[in-house]
N, C-alpha and C positions, 0 to 999 in steps of 0.2 A: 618594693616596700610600699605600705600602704597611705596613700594622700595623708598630710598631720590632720588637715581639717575634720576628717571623717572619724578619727579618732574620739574616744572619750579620756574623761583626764588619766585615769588610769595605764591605758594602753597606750596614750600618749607616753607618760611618763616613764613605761616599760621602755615603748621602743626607741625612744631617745635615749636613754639610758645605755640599752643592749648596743645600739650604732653607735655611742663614744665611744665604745670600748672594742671596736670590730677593729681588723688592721688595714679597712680600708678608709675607716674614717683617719686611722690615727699616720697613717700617708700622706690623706690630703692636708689634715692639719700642718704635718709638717713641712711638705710645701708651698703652705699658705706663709706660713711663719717665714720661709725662707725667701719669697718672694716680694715679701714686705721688709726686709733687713732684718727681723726680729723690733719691730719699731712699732709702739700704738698706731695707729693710723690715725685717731683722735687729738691725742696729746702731742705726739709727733717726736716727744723726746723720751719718753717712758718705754724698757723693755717690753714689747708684747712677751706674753705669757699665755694667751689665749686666744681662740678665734671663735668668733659669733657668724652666727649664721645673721643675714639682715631678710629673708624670706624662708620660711620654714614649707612655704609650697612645694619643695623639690625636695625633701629629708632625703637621704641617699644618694639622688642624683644630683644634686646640685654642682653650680658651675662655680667657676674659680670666681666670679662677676657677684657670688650671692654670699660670700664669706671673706670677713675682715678681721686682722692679729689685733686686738688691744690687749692694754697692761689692766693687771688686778687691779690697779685704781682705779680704773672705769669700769672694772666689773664690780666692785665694792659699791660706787657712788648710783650705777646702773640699779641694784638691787634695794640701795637703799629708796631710791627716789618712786622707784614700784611700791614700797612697802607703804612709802608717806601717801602715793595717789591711794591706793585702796582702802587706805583708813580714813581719807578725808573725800572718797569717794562711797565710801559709806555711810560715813556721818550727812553727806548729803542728800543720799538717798533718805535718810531718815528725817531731817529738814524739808526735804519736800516733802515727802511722805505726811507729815503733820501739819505741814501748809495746806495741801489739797485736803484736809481734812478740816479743817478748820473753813476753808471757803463752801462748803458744804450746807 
């Protein structure tokens, strides 16, 4: 499989897509799960439900070291808190953006 880095977004999003659904990924997911009790590793009391990768450098090979079980509430809270950084990391860009224009 090819480096994620070298990826564009597209072909990122293919082949990540195409590997959740391989039955080799969905193996290790499942003894990820099982090696964690089925427990977040986050929350510590929430059923895991899913496993995140924490380095996307190895997509396919990765080690049991680079992926951890948490529960949809931290995938929910994960997603939301992405959504807030890139809107308030936009609007910054655009505050600077008119700053530096302004000391001009």
């Amino acid at each position: 499989m090819r480096r994620y880095s070298r990826l564009s977004n597209v072909d990122l999003d293919i082949t990540y897509n195409f590997y959740l659904s391989s039955p080799a990924w969905q193996e290790k997911r499942r003894n990820i799960l099982e090696r964690d009790n089925h427990t977040c590793l986050f929350c510590g009391t929430n059923t895991a439900t899913q496993v995140h990768h924490l380095s996307y450098d190895n997509l396919g090979n990765e080690t049991e070291f680079e992926l951890i079980s948490v529960c949809l509430i931290l995938v929910i809270k994960q997603f939301m808190i992405l959504k807030i950084m890139k809107r308030y990391m936009t609007s910054f860009k655009v505050i600077n953006l008119k700053l530096n224009k302004s000391l001009l």
